[in-house]
VOPAGU-2260 file (C-alpha; in pm, 1 decimal, decimal comma):
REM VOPAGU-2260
SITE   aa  ch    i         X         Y         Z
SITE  UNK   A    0     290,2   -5155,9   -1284,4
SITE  UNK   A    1     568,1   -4945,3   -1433,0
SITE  UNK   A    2     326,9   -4814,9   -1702,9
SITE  UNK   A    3      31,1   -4733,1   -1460,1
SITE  UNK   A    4     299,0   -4541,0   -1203,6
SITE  UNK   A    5     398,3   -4330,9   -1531,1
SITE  UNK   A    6      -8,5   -4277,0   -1634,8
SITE  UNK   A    7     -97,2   -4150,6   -1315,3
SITE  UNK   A    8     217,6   -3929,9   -1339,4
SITE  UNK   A    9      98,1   -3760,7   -1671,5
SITE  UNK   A   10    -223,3   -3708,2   -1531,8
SITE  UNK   A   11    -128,7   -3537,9   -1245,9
SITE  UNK   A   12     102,1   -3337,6   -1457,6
SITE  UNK   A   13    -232,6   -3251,4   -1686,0
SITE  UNK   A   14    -379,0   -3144,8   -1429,9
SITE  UNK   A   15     -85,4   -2947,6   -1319,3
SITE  UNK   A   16       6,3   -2756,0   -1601,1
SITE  UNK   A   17    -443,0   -2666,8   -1638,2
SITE  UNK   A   18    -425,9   -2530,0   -1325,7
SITE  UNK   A   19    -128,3   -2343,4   -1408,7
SITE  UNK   A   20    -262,9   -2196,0   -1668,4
SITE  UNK   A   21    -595,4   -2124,9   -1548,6
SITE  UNK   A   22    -432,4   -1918,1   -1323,6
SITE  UNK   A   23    -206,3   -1725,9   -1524,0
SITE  UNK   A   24    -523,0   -1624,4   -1744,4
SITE  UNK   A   25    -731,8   -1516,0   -1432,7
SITE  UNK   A   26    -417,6   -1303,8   -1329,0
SITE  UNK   A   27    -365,2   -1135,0   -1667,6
SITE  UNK   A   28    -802,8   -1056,4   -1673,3
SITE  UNK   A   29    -713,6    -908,6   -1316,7
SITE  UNK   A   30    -466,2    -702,3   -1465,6
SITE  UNK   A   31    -659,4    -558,8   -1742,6
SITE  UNK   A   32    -937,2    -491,0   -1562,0
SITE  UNK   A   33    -740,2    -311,0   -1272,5
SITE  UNK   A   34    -523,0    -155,2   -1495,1
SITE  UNK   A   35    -700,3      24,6   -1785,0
SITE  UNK   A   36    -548,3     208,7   -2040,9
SITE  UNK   A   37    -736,0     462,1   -2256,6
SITE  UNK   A   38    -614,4     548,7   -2635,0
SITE  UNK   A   39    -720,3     789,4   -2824,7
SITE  UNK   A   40    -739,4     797,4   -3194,9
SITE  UNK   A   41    -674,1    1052,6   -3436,8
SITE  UNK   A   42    -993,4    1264,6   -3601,9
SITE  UNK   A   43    -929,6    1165,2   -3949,1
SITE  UNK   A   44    -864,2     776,5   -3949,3
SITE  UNK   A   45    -482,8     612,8   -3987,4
SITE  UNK   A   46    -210,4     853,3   -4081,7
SITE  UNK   A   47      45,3     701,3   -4373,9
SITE  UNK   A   48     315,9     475,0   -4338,6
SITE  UNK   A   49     481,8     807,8   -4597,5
SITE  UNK   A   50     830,6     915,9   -4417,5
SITE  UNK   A   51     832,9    1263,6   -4651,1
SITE  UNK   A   52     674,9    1447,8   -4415,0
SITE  UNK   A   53     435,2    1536,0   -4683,2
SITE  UNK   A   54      17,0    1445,4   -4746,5
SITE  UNK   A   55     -38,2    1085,8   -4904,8
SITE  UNK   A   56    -182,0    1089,3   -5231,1
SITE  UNK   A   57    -433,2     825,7   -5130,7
SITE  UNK   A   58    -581,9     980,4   -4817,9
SITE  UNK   A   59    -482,2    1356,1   -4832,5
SITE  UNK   A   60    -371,6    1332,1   -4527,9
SITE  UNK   A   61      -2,3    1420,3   -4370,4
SITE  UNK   A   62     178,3    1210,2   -4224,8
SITE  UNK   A   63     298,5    1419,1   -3897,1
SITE  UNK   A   64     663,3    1203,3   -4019,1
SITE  UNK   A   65    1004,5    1393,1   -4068,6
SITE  UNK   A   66    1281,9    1247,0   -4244,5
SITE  UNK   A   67    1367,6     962,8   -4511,4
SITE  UNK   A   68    1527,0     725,9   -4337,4
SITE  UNK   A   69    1411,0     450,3   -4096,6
SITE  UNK   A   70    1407,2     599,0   -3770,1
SITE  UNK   A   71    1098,0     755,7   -3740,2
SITE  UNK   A   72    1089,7    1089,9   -3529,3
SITE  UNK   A   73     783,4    1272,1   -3400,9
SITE  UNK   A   74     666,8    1590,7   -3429,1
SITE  UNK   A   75     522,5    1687,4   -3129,8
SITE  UNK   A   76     736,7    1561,5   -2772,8
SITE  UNK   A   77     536,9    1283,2   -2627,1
SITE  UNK   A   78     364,6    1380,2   -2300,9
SITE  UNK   A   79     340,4    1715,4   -2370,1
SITE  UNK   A   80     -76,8    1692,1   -2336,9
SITE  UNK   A   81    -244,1    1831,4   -2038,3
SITE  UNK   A   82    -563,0    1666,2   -2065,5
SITE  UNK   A   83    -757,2    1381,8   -2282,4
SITE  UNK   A   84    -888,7    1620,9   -2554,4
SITE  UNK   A   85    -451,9    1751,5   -2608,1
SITE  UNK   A   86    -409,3    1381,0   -2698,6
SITE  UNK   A   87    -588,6    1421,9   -3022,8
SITE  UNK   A   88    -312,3    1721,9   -3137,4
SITE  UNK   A   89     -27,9    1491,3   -3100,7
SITE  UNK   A   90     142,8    1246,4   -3295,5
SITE  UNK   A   91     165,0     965,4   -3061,8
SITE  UNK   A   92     285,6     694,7   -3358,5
SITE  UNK   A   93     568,4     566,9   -3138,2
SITE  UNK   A   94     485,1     654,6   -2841,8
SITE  UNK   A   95     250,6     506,8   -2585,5
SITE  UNK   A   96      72,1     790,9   -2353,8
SITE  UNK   A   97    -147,5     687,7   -2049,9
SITE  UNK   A   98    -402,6     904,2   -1899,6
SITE  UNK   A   99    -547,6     868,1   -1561,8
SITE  UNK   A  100    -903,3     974,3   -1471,7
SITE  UNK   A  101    -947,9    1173,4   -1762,8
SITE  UNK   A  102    -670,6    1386,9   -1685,5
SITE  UNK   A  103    -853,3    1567,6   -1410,1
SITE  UNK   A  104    -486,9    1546,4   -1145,5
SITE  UNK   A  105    -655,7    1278,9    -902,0
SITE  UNK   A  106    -560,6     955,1    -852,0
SITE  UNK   A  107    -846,9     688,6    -963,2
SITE  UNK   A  108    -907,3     342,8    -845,6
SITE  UNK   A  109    -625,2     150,4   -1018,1
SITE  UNK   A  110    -335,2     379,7    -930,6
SITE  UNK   A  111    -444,3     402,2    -589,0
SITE  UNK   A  112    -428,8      22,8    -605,9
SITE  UNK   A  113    -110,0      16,1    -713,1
SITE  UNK   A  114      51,1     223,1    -456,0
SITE  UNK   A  115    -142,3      20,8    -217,3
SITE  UNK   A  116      15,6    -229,5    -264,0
SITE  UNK   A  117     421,1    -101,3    -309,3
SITE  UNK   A  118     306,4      74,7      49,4
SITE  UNK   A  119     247,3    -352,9     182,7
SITE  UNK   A  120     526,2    -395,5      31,3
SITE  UNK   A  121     756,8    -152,7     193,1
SITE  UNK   A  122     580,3    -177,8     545,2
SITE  UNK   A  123     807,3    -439,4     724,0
SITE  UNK   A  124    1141,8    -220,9     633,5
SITE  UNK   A  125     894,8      75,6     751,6
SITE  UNK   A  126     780,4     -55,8    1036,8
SITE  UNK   A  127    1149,0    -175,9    1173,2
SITE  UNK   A  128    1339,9     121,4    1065,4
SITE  UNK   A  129    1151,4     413,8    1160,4
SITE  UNK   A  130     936,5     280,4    1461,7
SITE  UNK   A  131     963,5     132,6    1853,4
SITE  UNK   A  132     892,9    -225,8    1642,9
SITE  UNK   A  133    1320,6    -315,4    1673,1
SITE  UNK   A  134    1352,0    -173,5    2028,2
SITE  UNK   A  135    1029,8    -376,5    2181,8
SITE  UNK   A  136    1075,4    -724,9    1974,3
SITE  UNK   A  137    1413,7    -739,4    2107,0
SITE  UNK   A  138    1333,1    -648,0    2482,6
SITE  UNK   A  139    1070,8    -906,7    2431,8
SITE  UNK   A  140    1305,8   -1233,1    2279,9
SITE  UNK   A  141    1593,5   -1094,9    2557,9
SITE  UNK   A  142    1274,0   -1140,7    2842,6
SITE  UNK   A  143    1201,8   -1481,9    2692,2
SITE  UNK   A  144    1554,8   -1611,4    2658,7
SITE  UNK   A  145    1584,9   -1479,1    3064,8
SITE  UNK   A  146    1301,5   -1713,9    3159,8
SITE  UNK   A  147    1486,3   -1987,0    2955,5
SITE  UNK   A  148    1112,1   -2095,6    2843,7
SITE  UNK   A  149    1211,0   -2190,2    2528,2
SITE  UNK   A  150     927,3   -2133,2    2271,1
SITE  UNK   A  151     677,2   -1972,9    2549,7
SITE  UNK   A  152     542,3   -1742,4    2412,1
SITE  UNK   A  153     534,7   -1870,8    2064,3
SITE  UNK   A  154     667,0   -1610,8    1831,5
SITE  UNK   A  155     364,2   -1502,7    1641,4
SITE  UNK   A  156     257,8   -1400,2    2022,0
SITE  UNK   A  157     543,4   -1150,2    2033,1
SITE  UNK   A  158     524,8   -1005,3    1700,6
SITE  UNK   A  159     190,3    -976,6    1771,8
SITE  UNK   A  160     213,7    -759,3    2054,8
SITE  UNK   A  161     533,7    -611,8    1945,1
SITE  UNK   A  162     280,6    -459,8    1663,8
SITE  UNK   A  163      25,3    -351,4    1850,6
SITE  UNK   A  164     251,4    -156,8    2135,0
SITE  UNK   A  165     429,1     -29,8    1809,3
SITE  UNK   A  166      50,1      98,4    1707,1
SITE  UNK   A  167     -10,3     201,6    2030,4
SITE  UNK   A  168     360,8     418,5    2016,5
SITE  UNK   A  169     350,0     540,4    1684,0
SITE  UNK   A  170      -5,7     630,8    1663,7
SITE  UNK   A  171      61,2    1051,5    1749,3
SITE  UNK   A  172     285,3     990,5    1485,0
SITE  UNK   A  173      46,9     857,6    1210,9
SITE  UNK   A  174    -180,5    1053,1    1297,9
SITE  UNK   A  175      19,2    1328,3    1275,5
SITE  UNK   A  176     149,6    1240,0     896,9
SITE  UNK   A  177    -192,1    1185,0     796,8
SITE  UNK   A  178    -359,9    1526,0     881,0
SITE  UNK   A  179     -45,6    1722,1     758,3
SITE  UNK   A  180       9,6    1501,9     461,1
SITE  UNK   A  181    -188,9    1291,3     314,1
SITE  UNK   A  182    -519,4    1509,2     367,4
SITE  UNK   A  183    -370,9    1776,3     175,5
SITE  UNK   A  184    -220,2    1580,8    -106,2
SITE  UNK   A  185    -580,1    1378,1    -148,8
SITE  UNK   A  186    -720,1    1736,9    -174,1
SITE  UNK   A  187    -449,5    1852,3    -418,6
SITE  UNK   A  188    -306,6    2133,1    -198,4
SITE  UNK   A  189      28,2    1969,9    -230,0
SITE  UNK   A  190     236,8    1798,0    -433,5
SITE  UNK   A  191     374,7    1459,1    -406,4
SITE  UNK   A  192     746,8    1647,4    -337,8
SITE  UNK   A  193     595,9    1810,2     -54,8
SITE  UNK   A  194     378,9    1598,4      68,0
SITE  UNK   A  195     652,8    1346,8     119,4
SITE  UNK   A  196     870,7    1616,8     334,8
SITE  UNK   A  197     611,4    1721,9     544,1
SITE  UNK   A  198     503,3    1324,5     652,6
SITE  UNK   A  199     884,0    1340,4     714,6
SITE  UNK   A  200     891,3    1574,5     967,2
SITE  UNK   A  201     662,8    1381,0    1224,3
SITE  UNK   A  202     847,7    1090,8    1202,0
SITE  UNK   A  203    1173,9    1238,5    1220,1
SITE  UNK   A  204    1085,9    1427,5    1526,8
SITE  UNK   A  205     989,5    1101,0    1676,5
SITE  UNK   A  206    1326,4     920,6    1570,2
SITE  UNK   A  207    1571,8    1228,7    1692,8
SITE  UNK   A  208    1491,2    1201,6    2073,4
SITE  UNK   A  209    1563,0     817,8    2043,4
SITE  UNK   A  210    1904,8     864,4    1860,4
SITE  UNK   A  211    2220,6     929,5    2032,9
SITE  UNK   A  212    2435,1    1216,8    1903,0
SITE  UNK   A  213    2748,1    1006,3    1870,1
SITE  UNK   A  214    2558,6     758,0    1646,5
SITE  UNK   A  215    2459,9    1064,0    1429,7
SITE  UNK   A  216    2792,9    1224,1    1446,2
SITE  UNK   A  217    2952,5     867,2    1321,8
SITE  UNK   A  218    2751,8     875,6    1019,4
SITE  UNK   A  219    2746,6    1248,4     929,8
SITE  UNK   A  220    3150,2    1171,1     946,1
SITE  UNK   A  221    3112,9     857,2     722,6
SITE  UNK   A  222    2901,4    1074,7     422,4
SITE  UNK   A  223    3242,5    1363,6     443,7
SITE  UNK   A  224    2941,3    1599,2     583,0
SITE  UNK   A  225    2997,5    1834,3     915,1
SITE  UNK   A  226    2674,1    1866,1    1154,8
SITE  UNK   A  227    2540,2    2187,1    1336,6
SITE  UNK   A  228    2382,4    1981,4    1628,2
SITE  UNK   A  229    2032,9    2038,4    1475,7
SITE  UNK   A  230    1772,9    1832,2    1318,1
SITE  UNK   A  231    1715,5    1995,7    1035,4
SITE  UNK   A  232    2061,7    1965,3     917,8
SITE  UNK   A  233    2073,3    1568,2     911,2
SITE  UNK   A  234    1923,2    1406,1     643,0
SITE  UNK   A  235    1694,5    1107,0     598,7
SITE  UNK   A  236    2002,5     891,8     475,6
SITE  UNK   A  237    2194,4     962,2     815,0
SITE  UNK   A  238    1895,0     977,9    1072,1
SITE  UNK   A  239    1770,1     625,7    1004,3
SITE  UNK   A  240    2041,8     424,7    1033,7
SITE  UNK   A  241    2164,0     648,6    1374,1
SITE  UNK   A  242    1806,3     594,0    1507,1
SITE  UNK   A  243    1816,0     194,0    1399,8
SITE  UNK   A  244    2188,2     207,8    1589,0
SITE  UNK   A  245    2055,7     357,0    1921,3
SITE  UNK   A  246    1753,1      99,2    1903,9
SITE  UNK   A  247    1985,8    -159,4    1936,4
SITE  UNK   A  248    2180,1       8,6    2208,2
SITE  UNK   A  249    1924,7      63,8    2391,3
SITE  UNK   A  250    1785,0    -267,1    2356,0
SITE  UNK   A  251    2046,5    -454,2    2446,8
SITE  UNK   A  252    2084,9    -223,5    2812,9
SITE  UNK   A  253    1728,2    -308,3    2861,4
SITE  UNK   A  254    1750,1    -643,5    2769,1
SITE  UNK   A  255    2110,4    -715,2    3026,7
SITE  UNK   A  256    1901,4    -499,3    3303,5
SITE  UNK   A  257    1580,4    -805,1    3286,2
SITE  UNK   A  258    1858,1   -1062,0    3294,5
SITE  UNK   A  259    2062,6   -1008,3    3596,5
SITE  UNK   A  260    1807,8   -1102,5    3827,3
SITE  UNK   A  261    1770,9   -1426,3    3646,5
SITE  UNK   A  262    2134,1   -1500,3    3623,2
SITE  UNK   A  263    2130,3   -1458,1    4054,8
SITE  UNK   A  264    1915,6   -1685,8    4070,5
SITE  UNK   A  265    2094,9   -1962,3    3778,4
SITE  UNK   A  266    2386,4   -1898,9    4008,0
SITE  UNK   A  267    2248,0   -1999,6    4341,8
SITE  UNK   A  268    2080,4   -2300,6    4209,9
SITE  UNK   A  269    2383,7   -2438,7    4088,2
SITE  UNK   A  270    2597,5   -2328,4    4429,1
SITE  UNK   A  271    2306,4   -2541,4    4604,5
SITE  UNK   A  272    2321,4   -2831,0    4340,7
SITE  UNK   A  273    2704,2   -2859,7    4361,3
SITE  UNK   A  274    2703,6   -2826,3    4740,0
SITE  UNK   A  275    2470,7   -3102,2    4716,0
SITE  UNK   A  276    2647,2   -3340,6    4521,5
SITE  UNK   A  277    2400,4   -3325,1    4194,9
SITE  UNK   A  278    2655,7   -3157,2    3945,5
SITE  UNK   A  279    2504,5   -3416,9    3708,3
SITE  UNK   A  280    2133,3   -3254,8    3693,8
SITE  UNK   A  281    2140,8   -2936,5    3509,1
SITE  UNK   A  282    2085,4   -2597,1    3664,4
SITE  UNK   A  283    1859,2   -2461,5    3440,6
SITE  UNK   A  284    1609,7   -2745,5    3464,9
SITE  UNK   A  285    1573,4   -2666,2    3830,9
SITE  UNK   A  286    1630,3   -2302,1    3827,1
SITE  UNK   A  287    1301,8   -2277,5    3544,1
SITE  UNK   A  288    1022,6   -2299,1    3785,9
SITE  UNK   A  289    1181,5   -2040,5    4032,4
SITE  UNK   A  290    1215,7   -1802,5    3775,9
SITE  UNK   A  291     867,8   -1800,7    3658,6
SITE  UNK   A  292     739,3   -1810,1    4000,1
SITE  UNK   A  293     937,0   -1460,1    4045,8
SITE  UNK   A  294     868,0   -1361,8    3703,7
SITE  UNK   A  295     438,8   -1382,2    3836,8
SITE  UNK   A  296     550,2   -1266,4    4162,4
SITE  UNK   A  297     678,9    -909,5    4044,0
SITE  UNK   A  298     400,4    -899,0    3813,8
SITE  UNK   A  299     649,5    -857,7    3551,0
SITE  UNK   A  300     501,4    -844,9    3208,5
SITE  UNK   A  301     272,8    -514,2    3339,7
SITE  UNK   A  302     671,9    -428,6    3468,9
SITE  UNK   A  303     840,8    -491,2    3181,1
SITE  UNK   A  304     579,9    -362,7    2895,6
SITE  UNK   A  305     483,1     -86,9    3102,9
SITE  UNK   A  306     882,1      57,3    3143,7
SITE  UNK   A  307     945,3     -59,2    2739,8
SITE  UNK   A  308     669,2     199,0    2613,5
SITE  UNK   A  309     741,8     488,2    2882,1
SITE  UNK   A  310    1129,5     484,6    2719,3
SITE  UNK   A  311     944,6     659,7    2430,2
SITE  UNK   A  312     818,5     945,9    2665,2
């Protein structure tokens, strides 16, 4: 028994390590084919392993080499071509130059892949840093915690909508960054420098209404720099984290606001249960089912939603 439990184990670790590397050869295939490189060789065939700096004997050809001892220099700086047909003029024997779209300054397929993807990557810090995202998802748990439903609604429910009012917010915004950014960098009338400042300024005029001046004056005081009261003078290091600062303030006032009716009514089911004798049966159990019934009565998610997104207006 012993020696069948230990076959079947080898098996499935076969069948492990195939899969395994099945995989990692369809990954590396998916790299080479998203991610081509294009070399370019040299007119005249191999150049000589001669460190004189002079032609070799054999070929008649020079070896583009200074120097006699090991480290091998070059004679043209790497990267100094403009365009595919430059490559052929330098001496790229220790260096490794990539080209992109045959040099023509937009980006192809691959690259555009690539920042694709480091864009995903970056979008959750985006999207709670420099949006409504922290301000509603925290309104929304503080609303759910009120009703003391527990779980109801689930949390994908609330991210969920927490994305799509953040959407719905942000979308002058993004709209905004992509006709005075990105359309002109696709179309090579800016730079990436500049195209980077101007999607900047959108979003920082959205963030400066939200922040609080003593937030921003706390952190301009923190970096040793003095503030003018104007946007322009704060930087991008001191505007975030005084915009993520006044999300939570003013989270947490909205958040206290939904639960004092909630709390009146905690408090005078547990007057009634004491007065009653029942200090044994919770006060929340009973309390539940009145707040709900409220909750439906004032309507209060078209309340509540409808108040969180005007605070941006």
């Amino acid at each position: 028994m012993k020696w069948m439990i230990g076959k079947d184990n080898i098996n499935v670790l076969k069948k492990k390590v195939a899969v395994t590397g099945f995989l990692t050869v369809l990954m590396l295939s998916f790299l080479f084919v998203i991610f081509p490189v294009k070399t370019y060789a040299t007119e005249n065939g191999t150049y000589s392993t001669d460190r004189t700096g002079t032609a070799n004997p054999a070929t008649g050809i020079s070896s583009n080499l200074t120097g006699s001892s090991e480290n091998r220099t070059n004679v043209t700086k790497p990267g100094a071509s403009d365009s595919a047909d430059d490559l052929k003029k330098l001496n790229i024997a220790n260096s490794v130059t990539v080209t992109y779209d045959n040099g023509n300054g937009s980006l192809n397929g691959a690259l555009r892949i690539m920042i694709t993807l480091t864009l995903i990557a970056l979008a959750p810090t985006l999207i709670m840093m420099m949006t409504s995202f922290t301000r509603i998802i925290i309104v929304l748990h503080f609303t759910r915690t009120a009703l003391n439903t527990q779980t109801v609604p689930p949390n994908q429910v609330m991210i969920g909508l927490a994305l799509f009012l953040t959407f719905f917010i942000m979308q002058p915004t993004m709209t905004a960054v992509y006709n005075q950014a990105v359309v002109p960098f696709e179309a090579g009338q800016i730079d990436q420098q500049e195209a980077y400042e101007t999607a900047m300024k959108p979003i920082r005029a959205f963030m400066y209404p939200q922040t609080q001046k003593k937030d921003v004056v706390l952190f301009m005081e923190i970096s040793g720099k003095s503030w003018d009261g104007k946007l322009d003078s704060i930087p991008n290091m001191v505007l975030v984290p005084s915009f993520i600062v006044s999300e939570l303030r003013t989270a947490f006032i909205i958040g206290f606001l939904i639960y004092i009716p909630f709390i009146v009514i905690d408090m005078v089911v547990a007057s009634v249960l004491m007065s009653m004798g029942m200090m044994m049966l919770p006060p929340t159990t009973i309390s539940m089912p009145f707040k709900i019934l409220l909750f439906i009565l004032a309507d209060g998610w078209n309340l509540i939603i409808g108040s969180l997104v005007k605070t941006f207006y």
